[in-house]
C-alpha positions in Angstrom: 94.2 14.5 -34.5 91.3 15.4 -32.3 89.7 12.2 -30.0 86.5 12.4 -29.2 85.4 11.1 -25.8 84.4 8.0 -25.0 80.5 7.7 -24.1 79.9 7.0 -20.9 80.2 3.6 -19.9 76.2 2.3 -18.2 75.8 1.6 -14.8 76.6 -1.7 -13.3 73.8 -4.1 -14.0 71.9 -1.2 -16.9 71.9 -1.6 -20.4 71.2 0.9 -23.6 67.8 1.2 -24.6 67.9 0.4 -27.9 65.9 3.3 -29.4 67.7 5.9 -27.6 70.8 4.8 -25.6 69.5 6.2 -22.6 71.1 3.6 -19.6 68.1 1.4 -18.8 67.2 -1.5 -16.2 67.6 -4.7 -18.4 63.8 -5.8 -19.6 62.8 -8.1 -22.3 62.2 -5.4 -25.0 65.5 -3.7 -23.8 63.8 0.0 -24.4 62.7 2.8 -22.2 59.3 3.0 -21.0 58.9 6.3 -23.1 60.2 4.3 -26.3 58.0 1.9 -25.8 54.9 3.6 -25.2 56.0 5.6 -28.9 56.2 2.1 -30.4 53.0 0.0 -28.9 49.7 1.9 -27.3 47.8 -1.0 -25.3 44.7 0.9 -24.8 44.3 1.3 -28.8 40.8 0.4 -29.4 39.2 1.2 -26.2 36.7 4.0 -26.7 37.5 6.9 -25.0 34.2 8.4 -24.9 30.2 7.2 -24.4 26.5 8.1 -23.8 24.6 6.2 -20.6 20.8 7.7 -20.8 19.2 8.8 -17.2 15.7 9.1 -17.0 14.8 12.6 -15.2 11.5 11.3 -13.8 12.4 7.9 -11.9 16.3 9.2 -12.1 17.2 5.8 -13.3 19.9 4.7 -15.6 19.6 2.6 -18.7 21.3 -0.8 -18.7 21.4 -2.5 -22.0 19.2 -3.8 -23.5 16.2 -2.4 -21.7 16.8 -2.8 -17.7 16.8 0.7 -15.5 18.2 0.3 -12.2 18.9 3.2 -9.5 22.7 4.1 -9.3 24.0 6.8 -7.1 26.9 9.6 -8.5 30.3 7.7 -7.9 28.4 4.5 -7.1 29.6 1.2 -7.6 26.6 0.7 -9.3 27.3 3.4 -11.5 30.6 2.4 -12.1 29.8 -1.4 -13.1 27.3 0.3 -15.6 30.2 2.7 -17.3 32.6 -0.1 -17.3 30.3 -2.9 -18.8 29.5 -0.6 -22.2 33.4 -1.1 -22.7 34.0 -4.9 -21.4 33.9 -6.1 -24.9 37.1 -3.9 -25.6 38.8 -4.2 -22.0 38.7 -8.2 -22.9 42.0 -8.0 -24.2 43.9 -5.8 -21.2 44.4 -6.3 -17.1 42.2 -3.6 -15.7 44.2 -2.9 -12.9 42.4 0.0 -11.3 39.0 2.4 -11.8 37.4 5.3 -10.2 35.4 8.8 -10.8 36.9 11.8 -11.9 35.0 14.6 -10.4 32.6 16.7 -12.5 30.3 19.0 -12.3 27.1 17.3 -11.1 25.2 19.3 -13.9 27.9 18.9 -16.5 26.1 15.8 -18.3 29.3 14.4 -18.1 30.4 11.1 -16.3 34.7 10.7 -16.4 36.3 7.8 -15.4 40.6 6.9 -14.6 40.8 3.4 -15.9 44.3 1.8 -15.1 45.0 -1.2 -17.4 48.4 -3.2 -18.5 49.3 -5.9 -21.5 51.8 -7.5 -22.4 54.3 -6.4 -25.2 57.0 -7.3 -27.0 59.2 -10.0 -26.0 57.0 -11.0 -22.0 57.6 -7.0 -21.6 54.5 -6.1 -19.0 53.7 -1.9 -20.0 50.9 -0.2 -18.0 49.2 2.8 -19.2 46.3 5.3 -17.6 43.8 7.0 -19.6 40.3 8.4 -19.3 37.3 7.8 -20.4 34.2 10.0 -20.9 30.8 9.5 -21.1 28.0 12.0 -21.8 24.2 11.6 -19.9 21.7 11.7 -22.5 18.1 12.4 -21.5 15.9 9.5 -22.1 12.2 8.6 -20.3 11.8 5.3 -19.3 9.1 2.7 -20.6 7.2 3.2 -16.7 7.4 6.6 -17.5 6.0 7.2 -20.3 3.2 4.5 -19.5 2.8 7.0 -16.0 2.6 9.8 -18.7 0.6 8.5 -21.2 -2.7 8.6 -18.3 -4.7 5.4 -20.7 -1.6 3.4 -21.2 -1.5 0.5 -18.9 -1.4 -3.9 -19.0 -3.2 -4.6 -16.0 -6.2 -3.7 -13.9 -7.6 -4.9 -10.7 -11.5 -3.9 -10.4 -12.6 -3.6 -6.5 -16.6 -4.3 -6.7 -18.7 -4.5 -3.2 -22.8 -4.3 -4.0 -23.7 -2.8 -0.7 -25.3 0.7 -0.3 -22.6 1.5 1.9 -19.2 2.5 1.1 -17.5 1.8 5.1 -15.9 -1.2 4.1 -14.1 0.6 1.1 -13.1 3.9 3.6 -11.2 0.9 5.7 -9.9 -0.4 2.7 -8.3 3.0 1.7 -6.9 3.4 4.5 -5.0 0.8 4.4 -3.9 0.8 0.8 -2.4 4.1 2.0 -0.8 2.5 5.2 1.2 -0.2 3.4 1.9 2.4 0.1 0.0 0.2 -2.2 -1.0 3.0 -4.5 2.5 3.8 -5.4 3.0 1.4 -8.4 -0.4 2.7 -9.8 -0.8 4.4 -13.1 -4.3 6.0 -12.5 -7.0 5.2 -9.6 -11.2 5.8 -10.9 -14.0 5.7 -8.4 -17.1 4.5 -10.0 -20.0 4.0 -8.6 -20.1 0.4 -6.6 -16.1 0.3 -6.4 -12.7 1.3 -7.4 -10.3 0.6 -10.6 -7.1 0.5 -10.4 -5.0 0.5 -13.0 -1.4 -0.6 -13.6 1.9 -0.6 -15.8 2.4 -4.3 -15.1 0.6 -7.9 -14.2 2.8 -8.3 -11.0 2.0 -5.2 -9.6 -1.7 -6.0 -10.4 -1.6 -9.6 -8.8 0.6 -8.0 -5.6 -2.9 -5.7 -5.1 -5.4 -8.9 -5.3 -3.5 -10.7 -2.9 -3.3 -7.9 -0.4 -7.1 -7.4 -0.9 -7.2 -11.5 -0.4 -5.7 -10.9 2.7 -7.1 -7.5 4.5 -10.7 -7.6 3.4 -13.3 -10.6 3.0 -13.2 -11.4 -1.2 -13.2 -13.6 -3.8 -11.5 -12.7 -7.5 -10.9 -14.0 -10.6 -9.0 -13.1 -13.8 -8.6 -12.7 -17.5 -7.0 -11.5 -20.2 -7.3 -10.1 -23.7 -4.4 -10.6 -26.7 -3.5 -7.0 -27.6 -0.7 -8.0 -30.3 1.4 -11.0 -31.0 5.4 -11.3 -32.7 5.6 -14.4 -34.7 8.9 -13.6 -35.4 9.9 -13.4 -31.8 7.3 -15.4 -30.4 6.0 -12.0 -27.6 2.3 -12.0 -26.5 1.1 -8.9 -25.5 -1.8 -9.3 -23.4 -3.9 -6.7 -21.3 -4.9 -8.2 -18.1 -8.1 -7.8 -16.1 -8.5 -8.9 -12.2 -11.9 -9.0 -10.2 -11.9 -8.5 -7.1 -15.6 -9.1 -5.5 -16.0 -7.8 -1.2 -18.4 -9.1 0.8 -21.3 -7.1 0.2 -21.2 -6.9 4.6 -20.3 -4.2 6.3 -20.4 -2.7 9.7 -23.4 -2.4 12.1 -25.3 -4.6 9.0 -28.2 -6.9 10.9 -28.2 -10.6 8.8 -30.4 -13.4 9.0 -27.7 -16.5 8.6 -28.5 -20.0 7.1 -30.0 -22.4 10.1 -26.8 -24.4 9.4 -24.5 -21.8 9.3 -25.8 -20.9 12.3 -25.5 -23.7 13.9 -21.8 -24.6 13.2 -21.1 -21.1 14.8 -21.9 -22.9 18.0 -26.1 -22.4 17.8 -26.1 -18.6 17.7 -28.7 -17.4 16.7 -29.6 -16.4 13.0 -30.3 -12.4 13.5 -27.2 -11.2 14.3 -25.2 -7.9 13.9 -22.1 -7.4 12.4 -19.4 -5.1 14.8 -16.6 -5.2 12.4 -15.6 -6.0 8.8 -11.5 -6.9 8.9 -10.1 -9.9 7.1 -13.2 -12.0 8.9 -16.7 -10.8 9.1 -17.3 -10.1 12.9 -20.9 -10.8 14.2 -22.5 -10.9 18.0 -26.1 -12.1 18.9 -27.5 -9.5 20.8 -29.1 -12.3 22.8 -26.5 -14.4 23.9 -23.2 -11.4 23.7 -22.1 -14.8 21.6 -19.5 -14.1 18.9 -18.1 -15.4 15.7 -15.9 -14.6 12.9 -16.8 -15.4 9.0 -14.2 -15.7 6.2 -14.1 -15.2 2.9 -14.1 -18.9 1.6 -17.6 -20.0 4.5 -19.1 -16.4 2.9 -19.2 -18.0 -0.4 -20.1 -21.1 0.4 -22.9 -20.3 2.8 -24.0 -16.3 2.1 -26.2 -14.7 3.8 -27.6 -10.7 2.8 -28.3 -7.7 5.1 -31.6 -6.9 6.5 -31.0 -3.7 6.4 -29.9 -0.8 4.9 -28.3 2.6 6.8 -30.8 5.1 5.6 -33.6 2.5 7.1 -32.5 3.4 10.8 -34.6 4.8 13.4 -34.4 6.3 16.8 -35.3 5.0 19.9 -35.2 6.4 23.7 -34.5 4.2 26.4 -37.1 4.3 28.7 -36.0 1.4 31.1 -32.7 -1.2 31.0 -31.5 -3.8 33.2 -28.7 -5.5 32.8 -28.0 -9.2 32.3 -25.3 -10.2 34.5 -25.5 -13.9 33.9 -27.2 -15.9 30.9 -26.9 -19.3 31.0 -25.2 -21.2 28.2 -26.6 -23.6 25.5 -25.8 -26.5 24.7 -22.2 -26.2 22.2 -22.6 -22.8 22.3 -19.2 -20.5 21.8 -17.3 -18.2 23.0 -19.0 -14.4 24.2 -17.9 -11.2 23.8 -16.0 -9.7 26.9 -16.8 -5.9 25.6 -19.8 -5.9 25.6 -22.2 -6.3 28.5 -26.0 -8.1 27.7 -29.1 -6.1 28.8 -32.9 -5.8 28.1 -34.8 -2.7 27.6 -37.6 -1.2 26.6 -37.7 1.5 23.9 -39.9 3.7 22.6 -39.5 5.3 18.7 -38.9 9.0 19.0 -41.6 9.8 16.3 -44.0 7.6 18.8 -43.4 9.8 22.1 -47.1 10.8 22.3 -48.3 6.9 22.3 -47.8 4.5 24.8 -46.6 1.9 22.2 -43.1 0.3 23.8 -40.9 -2.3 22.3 -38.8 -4.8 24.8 -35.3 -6.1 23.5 -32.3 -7.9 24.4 -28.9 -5.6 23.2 -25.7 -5.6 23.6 -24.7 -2.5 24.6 -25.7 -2.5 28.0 -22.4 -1.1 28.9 -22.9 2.2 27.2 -26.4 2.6 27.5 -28.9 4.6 30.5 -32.5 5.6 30.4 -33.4 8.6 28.5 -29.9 8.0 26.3 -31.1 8.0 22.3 -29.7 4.7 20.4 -30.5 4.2 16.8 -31.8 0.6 15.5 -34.0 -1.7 13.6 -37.3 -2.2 13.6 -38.4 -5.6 13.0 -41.6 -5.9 14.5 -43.4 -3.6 11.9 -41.4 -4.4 8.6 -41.9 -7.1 5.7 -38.3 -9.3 5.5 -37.7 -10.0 2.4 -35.2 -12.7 3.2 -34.9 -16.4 2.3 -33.7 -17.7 5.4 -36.1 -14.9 7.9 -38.9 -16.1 6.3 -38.6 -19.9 7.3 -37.4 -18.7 10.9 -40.0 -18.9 13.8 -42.0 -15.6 14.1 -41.1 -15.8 18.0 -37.3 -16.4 17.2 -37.1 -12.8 15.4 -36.7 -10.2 18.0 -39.0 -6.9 17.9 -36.3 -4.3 17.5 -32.3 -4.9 17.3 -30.2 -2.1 18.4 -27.3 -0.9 17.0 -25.8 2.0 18.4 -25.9 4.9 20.6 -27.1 8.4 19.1 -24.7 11.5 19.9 -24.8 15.0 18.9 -23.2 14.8 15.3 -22.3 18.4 14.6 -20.8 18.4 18.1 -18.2 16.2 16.9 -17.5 16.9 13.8 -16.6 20.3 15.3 -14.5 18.4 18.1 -12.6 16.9 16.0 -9.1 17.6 16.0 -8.1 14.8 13.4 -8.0 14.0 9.4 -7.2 11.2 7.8 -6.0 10.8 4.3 -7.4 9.9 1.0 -6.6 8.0 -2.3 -5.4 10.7 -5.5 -8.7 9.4 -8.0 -10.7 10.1 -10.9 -13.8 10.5 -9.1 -17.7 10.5 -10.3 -20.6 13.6 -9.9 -19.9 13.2 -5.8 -23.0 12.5 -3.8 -24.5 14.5 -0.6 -25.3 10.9 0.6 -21.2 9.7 0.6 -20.7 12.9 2.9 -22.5 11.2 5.3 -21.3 7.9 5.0 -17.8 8.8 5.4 -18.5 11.0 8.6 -20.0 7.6 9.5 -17.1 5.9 9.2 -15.2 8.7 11.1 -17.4 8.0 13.8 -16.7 4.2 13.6 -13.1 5.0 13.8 -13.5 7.1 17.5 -15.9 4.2 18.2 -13.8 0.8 17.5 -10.5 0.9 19.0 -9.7 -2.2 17.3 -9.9 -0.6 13.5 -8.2 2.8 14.8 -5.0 0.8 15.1 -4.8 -0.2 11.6 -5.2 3.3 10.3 -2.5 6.0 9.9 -4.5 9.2 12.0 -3.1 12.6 11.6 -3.5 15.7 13.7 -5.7 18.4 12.4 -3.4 21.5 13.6 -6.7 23.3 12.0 -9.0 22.4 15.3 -8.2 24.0 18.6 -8.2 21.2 21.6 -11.3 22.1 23.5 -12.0 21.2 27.2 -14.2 18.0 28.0 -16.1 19.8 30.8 -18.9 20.2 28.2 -18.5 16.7 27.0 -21.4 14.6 26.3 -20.0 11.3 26.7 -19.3 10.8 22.8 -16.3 9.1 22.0 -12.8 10.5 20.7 -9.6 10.0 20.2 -7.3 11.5 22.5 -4.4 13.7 21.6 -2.2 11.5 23.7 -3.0 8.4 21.5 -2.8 10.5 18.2 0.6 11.7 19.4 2.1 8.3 20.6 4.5 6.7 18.1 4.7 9.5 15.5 6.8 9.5 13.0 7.8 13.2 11.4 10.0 12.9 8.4 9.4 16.5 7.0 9.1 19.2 9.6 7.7 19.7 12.9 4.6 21.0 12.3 3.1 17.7 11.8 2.7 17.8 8.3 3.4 14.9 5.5 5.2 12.2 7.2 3.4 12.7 10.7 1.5 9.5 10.5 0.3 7.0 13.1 2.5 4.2 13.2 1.2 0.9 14.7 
């Protein structure tokens, strides 16, 4: 009789599995870890694969139901996104641990190790590791396609200023490009008293009017039109319109203000020049050097018009000056400008050399100004005002001739200058000889008035050689030191996009 031998008695402190008989630590199910992963699967119905869509223009991802947001590769972001399209399913398991599998960054494919237990038969705790997939699909985004679709948009913010000049809205570019404003447009059209732009939403659109509210002089208003309306889910679709109205002021612009305007200005007097459009209209008497700023809100309430138009400019030679070192103040009169030094002078037009007729003015740019220099101004004395509040004004109260400002060689500087600035992307109209001018105007404005220089980005024109200034006429320019101080390269060296001015 043949005995067979005895199994193997377990461990101390080890029981059978039950399944198998392999010699186990005691656990409430009282099987191996491999016999009970064949009898219970805890991560049965969690998917095991996905789709997340990624738009290729914005390279945002999709976040159900209709929220893109920016996620980095192996971001938390991205991996809150991956795990969310599963929480519904992960509800009934511990996720213990997650992370990124690496793949091929132009795999279309997205992995993820997801570490998860549960608890089994009998208070037995089993924890299990799998993978999950998800494939990228290609899908454009609802700002996208509006970008795309060039007529598509909800929103529009019209930009109107009835002036013939366009100065104002050459500052007012400049800045929109300073502060990145155009970024959220869909499409930008010049017309011809203003500029349109257009947008993919109402808060971008009400973001623009309030920087225009706060840079430049204006009043707006708004409306809006019902495009289409759910009366199932109660959603108005409405295209939105904003009007923006400027000042129709603008630099070197003589007005005639209202007596009682005038008068709460600190009795200045009521011809006065404007040096400076900013968020205030900035205006000097050239009798007095007195100064005063004009909002938006007194604008509308008490407006005044320009005199004057550029193209109605003439020339004058100084034939004698002498400066004003002290005028005596009036009564409540305000504060003076300390830039600008007060002289009188006697001028003679340039088309009138070969008479003896002579004009005698008070100006404000006595500081800049000799005999024999050229200055360009306003003649007064032998033109028809057609202006409510100059016609009521005492004859001897309107000076003869107002000067605005001195007369350099223009072609001299446009070749001297070693600077460009940039402009808007727009749909532009047939472009005008005339808005040549007025820009180069407005570039000599910018060498003129430090004070507006420092709100603009300036760039280097690499394009210009630097030239000497022992042939200089006295024009002013901006030098290469202040065009080089602060800038900021982000590209390259050579000065290119990302070499801006920064103030």
């Amino acid at each position: 009789m043949e005995y067979l031998p005895a199994p193997a008695a377990p461990a101390q402190g080890h029981i059978l599995c039950c399944q198998c008989g392999v010699p186990i630590p005691p656990n409430p199910a009282n099987m191996c870890v491999g016999c009970l992963r064949a009898q219970v699967d805890i991560t049965e119905g969690i998917p095991k694969q996905g789709t997340v869509h990624f738009c290729k223009q914005c390279e945002r991802y999709l976040q159900p139901p209709g929220t893109w947001i920016q996620c980095a590769l192996e971001s938390r972001e991205l991996l809150a996104l991956c795990l969310k399209k599963i929480k519904a399913s992960l509800s009934k398991v511990r996720l213990i641990d997650a992370g990124f599998i690496w793949t091929e960054p132009h795999s279309k494919r997205i992995k993820l190790k997801l570490t998860v237990q549960k608890e089994v038969i009998n208070g037995a705790v089993l924890q299990q590791v799998f993978v999950v997939e998800y494939v990228v699909q290609s899908q454009m985004c609802e700002d996208c396609h509006r970008i795309e679709a060039k007529d598509f948009w909800k929103a529009v913010v019209q930009v109107r200023q009835k002036t013939v000049h366009k100065k104002t809205f050459y500052y007012l570019e400049q800045l929109i490009l300073k502060h990145r404003l155009h970024q959220n447009t869909l499409r930008i059209k010049e017309i011809h008293d203003g500029l349109d732009f257009y947008y993919s939403s109402k808060q971008h659109a009400q973001k623009m009017v309030d920087f225009l509210q706060c840079t430049v002089p204006s009043r707006s208003k708004s409306s809006q039109r019902l495009i289409s309306h759910d009366i199932h889910s109660n959603v108005y679709n409405y295209k939105s319109t904003f009007s923006v109205e400027i000042v129709p002021i603008c630099k070197d612009n003589v007005v005639c203000l209202s007596p009682k305007l005038a008068q709460s200005l600190g009795n200045m007097s009521q011809i006065c020049v404007c040096i400076r459009v900013t968020s205030t209209i900035h205006l000097i008497d050239p009798r007095t050097l007195q100064i005063a700023e004009i909002d938006g809100n007194t604008y509308w309430r008490h407006p005044f018009n320009s005199l004057f138009h550029p193209k109605q400019l003439e020339e004058f030679i100084i034939m004698d000056i002498n400066r004003v070192h002290e005028k005596k103040k009036g009564a409540g009169a305000g504060a003076r400008s300390n830039k600008h030094t007060l002289a009188e002078a006697w001028v003679r037009k340039t088309s009138e050399l070969d008479t003896d007729h002579q004009y005698f003015c008070c100006t404000h740019l006595g500081h800049i100004l000799n005999p024999g220099d050229l200055v360009l101004g306003f003649d007064l004395a032998n033109c028809n005002l057609n202006d409510e509040f100059a016609n009521k004004m005492n004859p001897q109260h309107i000076p003869d001739v107002v000067l605005i400002k001195k007369s350099y060689d223009r072609s001299k500087r446009q070749r001297r200058r070693n600077w460009k600035l940039k402009e808007l992307e727009r749909d532009r109209e047939a472009s005008d000889t005339d808005d040549e001018r007025q820009y180069q105007d407005f570039l000599e404005d910018l060498e003129e008035d430090e004070t507006i220089r420092k709100n603009v980005n300036i760039y280097r024109n690499a394009d210009i050689p630097v030239e000497s200034d022992t042939d200089d006429d006295g024009a002013p320019r901006i030098s290469l030191a202040e065009m080089l101080e602060d800038l900021h390269i982000s590209q390259d060296a050579t000065g290119g996009e990302g070499a801006e001015m920064l103030t």
